[in-house]
C-alpha positions in Angstrom: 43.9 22.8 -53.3 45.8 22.1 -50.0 43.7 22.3 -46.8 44.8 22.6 -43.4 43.6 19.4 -40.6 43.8 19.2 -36.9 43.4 15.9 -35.7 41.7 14.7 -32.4 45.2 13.8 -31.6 46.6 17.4 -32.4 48.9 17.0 -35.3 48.4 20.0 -37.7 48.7 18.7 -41.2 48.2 20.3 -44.7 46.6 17.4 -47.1 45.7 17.9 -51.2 41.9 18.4 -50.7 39.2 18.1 -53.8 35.8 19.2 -53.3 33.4 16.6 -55.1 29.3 17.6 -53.8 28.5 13.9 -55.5 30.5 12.6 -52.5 27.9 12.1 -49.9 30.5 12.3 -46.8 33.9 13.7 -46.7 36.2 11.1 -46.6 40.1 10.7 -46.0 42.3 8.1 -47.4 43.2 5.3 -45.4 46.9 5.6 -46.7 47.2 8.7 -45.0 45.4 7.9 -42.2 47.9 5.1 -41.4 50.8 6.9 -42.8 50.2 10.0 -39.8 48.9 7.9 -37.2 45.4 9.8 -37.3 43.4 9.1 -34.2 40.1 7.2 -35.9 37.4 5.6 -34.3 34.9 2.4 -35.3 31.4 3.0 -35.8 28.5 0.7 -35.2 27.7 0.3 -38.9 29.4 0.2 -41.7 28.6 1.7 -45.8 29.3 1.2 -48.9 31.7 3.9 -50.7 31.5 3.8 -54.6 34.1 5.5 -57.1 32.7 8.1 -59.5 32.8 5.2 -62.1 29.9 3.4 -59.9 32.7 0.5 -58.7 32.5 -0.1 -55.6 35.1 1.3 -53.7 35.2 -0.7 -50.3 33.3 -0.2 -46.8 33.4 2.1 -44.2 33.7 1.2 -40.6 36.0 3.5 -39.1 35.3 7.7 -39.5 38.0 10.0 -38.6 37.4 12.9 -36.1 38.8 16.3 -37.9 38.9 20.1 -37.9 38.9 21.3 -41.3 40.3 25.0 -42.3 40.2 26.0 -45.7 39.6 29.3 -47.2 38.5 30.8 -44.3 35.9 28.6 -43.8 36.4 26.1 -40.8 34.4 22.6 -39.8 34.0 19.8 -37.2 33.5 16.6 -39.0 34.2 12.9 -39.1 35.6 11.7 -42.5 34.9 8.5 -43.8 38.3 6.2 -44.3 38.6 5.0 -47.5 40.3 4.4 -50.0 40.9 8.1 -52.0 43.8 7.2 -54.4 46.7 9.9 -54.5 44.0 12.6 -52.9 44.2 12.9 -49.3 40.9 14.3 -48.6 37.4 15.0 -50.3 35.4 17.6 -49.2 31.6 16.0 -49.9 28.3 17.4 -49.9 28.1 17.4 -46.0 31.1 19.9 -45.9 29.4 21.7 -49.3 26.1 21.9 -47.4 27.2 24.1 -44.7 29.8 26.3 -46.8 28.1 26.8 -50.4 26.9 29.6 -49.8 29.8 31.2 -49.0 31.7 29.6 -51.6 29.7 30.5 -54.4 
């Protein structure tokens, strides 16, 4: 699925998006991130981020401010930047938790 992003900086971009509920946060790939010049900003903490297979991923100490459209359903949220491998972004429980309903 391809999702449209505004970034805090105003670019308008259209990323591949999955929607995975066992990711806790949404997150965005740092590749990207870097690649589009995304505005980010550090946090005062950091977290671990673990791949499906329980690996551990890496750590989180930067979030990315976004406004996410996608089937007519439209969010304020910070992303996590991680690492996402050859997915730009993944829709996680937070964004599930507020849209479910209509989803389902």
């Amino acid at each position: 699925m391809y999702t449209n992003v505004k970034t805090r900086n105003s670019k308008n971009l259209k990323v591949k998006t999955l929607v995975d509920s066992r990711y806790i946060h949404t997150g965005i790939d740092k590749q990207l991130v870097k690649e589009k010049r995304i505005q980010i900003k550090l946090i005062n903490f950091s977290f671990e981020v673990f791949n499906v297979d329980r690996t551990k991923n890496r750590e989180v100490t930067k979030m990315a401010p976004l406004e996410i459209k996608t089937n007519g359903h439209k969010k304020q949220l910070e992303a996590a930047v991680t690492d996402l491998n050859r997915t730009d972004i993944f829709l996680g429980h937070d964004w599930l938790v507020k849209h479910n309903q209509e989803v389902n």
